[in-house]
C-alpha positions as CSV (number, residue, x, y, z in Angstrom):
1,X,-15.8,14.3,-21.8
2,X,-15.1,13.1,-18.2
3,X,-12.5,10.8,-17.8
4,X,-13.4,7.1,-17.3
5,X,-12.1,6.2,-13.6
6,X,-12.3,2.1,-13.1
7,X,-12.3,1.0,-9.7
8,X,-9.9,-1.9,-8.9
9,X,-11.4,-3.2,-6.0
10,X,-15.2,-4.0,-7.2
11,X,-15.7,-7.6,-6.8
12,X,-16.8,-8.4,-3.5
13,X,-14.9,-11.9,-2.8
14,X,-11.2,-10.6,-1.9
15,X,-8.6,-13.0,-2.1
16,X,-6.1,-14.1,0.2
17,X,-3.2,-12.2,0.2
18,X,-5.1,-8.8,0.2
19,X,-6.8,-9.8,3.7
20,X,-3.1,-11.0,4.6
21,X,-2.0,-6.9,3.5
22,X,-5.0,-5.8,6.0
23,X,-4.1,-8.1,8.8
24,X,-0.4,-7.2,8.7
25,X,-1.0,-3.6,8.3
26,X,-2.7,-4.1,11.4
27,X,-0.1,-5.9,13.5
28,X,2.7,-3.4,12.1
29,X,0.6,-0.3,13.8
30,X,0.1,-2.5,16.9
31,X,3.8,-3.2,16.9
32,X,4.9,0.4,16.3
33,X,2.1,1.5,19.2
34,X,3.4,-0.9,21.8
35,X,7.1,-0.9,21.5
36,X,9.7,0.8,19.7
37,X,10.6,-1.7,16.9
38,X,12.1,0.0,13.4
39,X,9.1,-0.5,10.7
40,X,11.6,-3.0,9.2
41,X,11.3,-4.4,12.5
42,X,7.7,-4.7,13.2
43,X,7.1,-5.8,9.5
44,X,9.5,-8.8,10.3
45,X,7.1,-9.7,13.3
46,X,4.1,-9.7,11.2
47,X,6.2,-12.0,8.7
48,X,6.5,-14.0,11.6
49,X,3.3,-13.8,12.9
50,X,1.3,-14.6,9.8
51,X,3.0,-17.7,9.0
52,X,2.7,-19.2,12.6
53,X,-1.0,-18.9,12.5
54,X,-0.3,-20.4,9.4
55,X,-2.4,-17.2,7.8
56,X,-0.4,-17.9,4.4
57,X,2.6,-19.3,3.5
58,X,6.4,-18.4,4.2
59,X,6.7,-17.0,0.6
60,X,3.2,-15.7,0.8
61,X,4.1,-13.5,3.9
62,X,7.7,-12.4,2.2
63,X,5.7,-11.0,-0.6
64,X,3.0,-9.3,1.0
65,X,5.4,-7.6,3.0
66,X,7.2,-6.6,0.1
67,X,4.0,-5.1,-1.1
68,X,3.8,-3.1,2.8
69,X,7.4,-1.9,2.4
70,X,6.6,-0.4,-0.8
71,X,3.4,0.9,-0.1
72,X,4.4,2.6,3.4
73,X,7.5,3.8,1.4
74,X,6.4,5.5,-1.0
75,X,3.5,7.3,1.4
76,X,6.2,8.3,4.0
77,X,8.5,9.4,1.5
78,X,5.9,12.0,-0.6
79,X,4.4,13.0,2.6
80,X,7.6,14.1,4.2
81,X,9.0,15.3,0.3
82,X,5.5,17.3,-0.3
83,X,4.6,18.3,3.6
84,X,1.0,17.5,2.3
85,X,-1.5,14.8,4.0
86,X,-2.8,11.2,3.7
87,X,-5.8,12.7,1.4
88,X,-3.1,13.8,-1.4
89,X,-1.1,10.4,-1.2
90,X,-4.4,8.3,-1.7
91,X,-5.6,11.2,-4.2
92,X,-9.4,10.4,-3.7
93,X,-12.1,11.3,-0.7
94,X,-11.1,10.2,2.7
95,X,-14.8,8.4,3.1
96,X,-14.3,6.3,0.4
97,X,-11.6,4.5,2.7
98,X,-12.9,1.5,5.3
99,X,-12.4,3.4,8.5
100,X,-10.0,0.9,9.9
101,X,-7.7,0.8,7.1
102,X,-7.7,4.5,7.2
103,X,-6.7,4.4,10.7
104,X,-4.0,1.7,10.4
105,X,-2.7,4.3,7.5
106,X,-2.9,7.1,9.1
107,X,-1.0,5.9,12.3
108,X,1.8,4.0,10.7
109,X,2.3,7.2,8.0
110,X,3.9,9.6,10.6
111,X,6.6,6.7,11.7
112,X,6.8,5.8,8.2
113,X,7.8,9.4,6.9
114,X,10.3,9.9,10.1
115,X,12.4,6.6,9.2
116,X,12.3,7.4,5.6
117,X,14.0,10.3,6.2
118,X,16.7,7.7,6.8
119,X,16.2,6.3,3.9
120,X,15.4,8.7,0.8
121,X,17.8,7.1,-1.4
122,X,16.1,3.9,-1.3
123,X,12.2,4.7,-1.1
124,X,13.2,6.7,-4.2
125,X,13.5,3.6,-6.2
126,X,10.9,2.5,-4.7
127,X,8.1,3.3,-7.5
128,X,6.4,0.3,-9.7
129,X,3.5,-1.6,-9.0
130,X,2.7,-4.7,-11.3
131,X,0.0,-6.9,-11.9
132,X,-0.9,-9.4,-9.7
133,X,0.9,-7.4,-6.8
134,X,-1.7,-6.0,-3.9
135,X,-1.5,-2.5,-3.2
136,X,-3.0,-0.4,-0.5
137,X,-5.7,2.3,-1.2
138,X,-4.8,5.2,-3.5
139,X,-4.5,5.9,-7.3
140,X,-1.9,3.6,-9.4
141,X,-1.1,5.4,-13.3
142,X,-0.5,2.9,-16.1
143,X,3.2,3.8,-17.1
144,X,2.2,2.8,-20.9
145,X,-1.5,4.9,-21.3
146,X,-1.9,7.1,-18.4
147,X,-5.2,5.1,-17.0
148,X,-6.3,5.4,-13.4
149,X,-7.2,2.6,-11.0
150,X,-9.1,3.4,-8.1
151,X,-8.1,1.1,-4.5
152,X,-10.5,2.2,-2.0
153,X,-9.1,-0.4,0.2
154,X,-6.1,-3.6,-0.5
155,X,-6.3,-5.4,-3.3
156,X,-4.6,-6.8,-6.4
157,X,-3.7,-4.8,-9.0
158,X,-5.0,-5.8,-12.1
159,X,-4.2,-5.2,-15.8
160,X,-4.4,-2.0,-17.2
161,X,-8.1,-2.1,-18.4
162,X,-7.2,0.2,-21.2
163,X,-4.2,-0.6,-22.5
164,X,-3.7,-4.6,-20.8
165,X,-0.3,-2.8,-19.8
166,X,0.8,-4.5,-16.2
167,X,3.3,-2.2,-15.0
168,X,2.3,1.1,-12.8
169,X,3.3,4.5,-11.0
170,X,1.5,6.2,-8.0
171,X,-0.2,8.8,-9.0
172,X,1.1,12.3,-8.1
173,X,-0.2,15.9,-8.5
C-alpha cells in the first residue's frame, strides 16, 4: 500500500506571512549578492525593510524571520553535515519547486552552510516546526505519527492531518 503523501501547500489563496517568507528570502539573497553582510545581518535588513514598507508588522517581521533562521539553518547545517545537495534537504523533485524560490534557495544555501560552520552547536537545536509556523519547501515528519507534509513552496504548517499532532521534524534520509 503506498503511503498517503498530503501536500501542505494546496489552497491557492496564501496568506500573509508566507508571501512576507518569499519576499524576505528574496531581499536576504540580494543582501548577501551585493555586499558582504553576516546572514544574521542581511536578515536584520529585511526585518527592517519589511516593516518600512509596512509589508507586515514589527512582530510579524520578527517571526517570519525566525521561521528564515530556522529554515536556512537547518539546510546549511545538513548540507555541510551530509555533503549532499539542495534536492536531499527538500527530499522531493527539484520541478516541483517555483523556479524563483529555488533560486533564492539555492544561492543563499552555500553562504548559509559556510557561517553555520560557525555555528553547529546552535543550528543543532535548531529542529521543530509547529503549527501555524511557515516553513520553506521540503518534507516536515510529525514527531507523534511519522506523517509527511509536502511544501512545494512557503507556507504554514498545518496540523498533522493524521494524527492533529502540531509539532514536527525535517525529514532526513
Amino acid at each position: 500500500m503506498a503511503e498517503d503523501k498530503h501536500t501542505a501547500q494546496e489552497h491557492p489563496m496564501r496568506d500573509t506571512l508566507s508571501q512576507a517568507y518569499e519576499r524576505m528570502l528574496e531581499r536576504v539573497r540580494h543582501a548577501l549578492e551585493t555586499a558582504e553582510p553576516t546572514l544574521e545581518e542581511a536578515i536584520q535588513q529585511a526585518v527592517h525593510k519589511a516593516v518600512h514598507l509596512e509589508e507586515i508588522t514589527r512582530e510579524e517581521a520578527h517571526e517570519v524571520a525566525d521561521y528564515l533562521r530556522r529554515d536556512l539553518h537547518d539546510m546549511g547545517d545538513y548540507l555541510s553535515a551530509s555533503r549532499r545537495d539542495l534536492r536531499t534537504w527538500l527530499r522531493m523533485d527539484l520541478q516541483l519547486i517555483e523556479a524563483r524560490l529555488l533560486d533564492l534557495l539555492t544561492s543563499v544555501a552555500d553562504r548559509t552552510r559556510l557561517e553555520l560552520a560557525e555555528l553547529e552547536a546552535q543550528a543543532r537545536t535548531v529542529g521543530l516546526w509547529h503549527t501555524g509556523e511557515v516553513a520553506g519547501p521540503g518534507e516536515l515528519t510529525c514527531t507523534q505519527c511519522g506523517e509527511t507534509l509536502h511544501f512545494t513552496r512557503s507556507g504554514r504548517i498545518p496540523p498533522c492531518p493524521r494524527c492533529k499532532a502540531t509539532t514536527f521534524k525535517r525529514a532526513r534520509d
